[in-house]
C-alpha positions in Angstrom: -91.7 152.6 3.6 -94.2 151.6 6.0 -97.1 153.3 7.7 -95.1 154.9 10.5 -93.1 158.3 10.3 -90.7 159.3 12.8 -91.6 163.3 13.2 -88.2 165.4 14.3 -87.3 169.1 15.1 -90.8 169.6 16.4 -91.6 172.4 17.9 -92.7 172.3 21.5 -95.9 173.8 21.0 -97.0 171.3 19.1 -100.2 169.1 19.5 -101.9 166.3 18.2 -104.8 169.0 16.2 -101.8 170.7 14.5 -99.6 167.6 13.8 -103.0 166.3 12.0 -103.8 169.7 10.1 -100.6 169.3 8.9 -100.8 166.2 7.4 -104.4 166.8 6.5 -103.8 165.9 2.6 -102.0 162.6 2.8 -104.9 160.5 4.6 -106.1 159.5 7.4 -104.0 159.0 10.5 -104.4 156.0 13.0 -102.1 157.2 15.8 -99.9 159.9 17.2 -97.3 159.1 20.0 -95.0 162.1 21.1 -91.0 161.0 22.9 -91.0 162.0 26.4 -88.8 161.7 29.0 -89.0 158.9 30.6 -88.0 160.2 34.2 -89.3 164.2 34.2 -92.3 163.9 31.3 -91.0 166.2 29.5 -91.6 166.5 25.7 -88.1 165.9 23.3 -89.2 167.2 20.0 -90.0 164.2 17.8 -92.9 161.6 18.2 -94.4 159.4 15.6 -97.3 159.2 13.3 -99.0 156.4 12.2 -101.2 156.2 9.2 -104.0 154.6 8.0 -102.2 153.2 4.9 -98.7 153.6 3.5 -99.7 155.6 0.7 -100.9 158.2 3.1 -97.9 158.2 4.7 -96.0 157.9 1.4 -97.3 161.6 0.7 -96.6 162.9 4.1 -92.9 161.8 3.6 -92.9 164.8 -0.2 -93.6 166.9 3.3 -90.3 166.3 4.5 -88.4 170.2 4.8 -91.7 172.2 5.2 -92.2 174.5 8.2 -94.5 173.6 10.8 -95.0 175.9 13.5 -91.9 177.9 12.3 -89.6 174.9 11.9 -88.6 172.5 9.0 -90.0 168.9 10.0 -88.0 166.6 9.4 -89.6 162.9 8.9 -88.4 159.7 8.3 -89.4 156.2 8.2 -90.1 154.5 11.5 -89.7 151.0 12.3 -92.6 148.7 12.3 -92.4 146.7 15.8 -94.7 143.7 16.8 -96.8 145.0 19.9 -95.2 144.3 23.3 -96.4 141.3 25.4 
């Protein structure tokens, strides 16, 4: 798996407090990056999660289905880039 999770059919409401309550069980999380629009800002759904170790994010991943903020996350594993020079 990884550390990262790709977070889908978010609902636009959402925020980094309630994307971390959320995953409040698994562990600790290192960083949250939501998908915007590159040209108008505007927020797409989805984003990423990072965690602080891959078996924290290997129990977020048993979340995969449940409703957060009246929709069924869906989650899936991210690629792990090298940072960009």
């Amino acid at each position: 798996g990884g550390k990262k999770l790709y977070c889908g059919n978010l609902s636009y409401d959402i925020d980094d407090a309630t994307i971390t309550e959320f995953f409040k069980d698994c562990g600790d999380i290192d960083y949250i990056k939501w998908v915007t629009d590159r040209e108008s800002g505007d927020f797409k759904g989805c984003g990423f999660v990072d965690f602080a170790a891959s078996e924290y994010a290997d129990k977020a991943m048993l979340k995969q289905g449940e409703h957060l903020l009246g929709r069924p996350i869906r989650l899936d594993w991210a690629e792990e880039r090298p940072p960009r020079q």
